[in-house]
C-alpha positions in Angstrom: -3.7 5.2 -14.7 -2.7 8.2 -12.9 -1.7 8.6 -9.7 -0.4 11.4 -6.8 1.9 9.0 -5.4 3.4 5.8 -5.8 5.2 3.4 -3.1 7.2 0.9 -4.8 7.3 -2.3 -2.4 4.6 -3.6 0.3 6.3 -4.3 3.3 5.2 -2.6 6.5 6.8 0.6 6.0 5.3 1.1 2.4 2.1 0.1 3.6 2.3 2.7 6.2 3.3 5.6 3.9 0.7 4.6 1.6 -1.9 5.2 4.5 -0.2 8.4 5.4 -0.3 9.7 1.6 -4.0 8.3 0.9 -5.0 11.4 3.2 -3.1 13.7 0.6 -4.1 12.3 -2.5 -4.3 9.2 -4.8 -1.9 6.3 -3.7 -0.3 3.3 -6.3 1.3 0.6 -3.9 3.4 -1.7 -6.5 4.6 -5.2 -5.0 6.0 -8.3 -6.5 2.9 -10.4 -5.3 0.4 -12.2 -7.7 -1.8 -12.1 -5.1 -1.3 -9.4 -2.7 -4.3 -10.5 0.2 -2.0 -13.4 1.0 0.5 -11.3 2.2 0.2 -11.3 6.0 1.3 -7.5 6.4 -1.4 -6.4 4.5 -4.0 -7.9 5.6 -3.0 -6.2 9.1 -2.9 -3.2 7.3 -6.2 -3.0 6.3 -7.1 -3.7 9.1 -6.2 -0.4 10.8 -8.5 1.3 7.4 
C-alpha cells in the first residue's frame, strides 16, 4: 500500500487535513479504532464529502 500522505490519528483536526490533502494526492488516515464509522467525528466528516 502506497500512499502520498499519511495522518496518524482521527480526531477532527486529522480528519480535516486528510480532506485538505485528498485534493493533492492519495491520503492514509491511521486511528486506534476497530471500527472507525462508530466514531462520531467521522461520521460528520463525511458528511462534508
Amino acid at each position: 500500500m502506497t500512499a502520498d500522505f499519511l495522518i496518524i490519528g482521527s480526531g477532527i483536526a486529522g480528519l480535516s487535513l486528510a480532506l485538505k490533502l485528498s485534493k493533492l494526492g492519495t491520503v492514509i488516515v491511521i486511528t486506534k479504532s476497530k471500527r472507525p464509522n462508530q466514531i462520531p467525528t467521522m461520521r460528520r466528516a463525511a458528511l462534508q464529502l
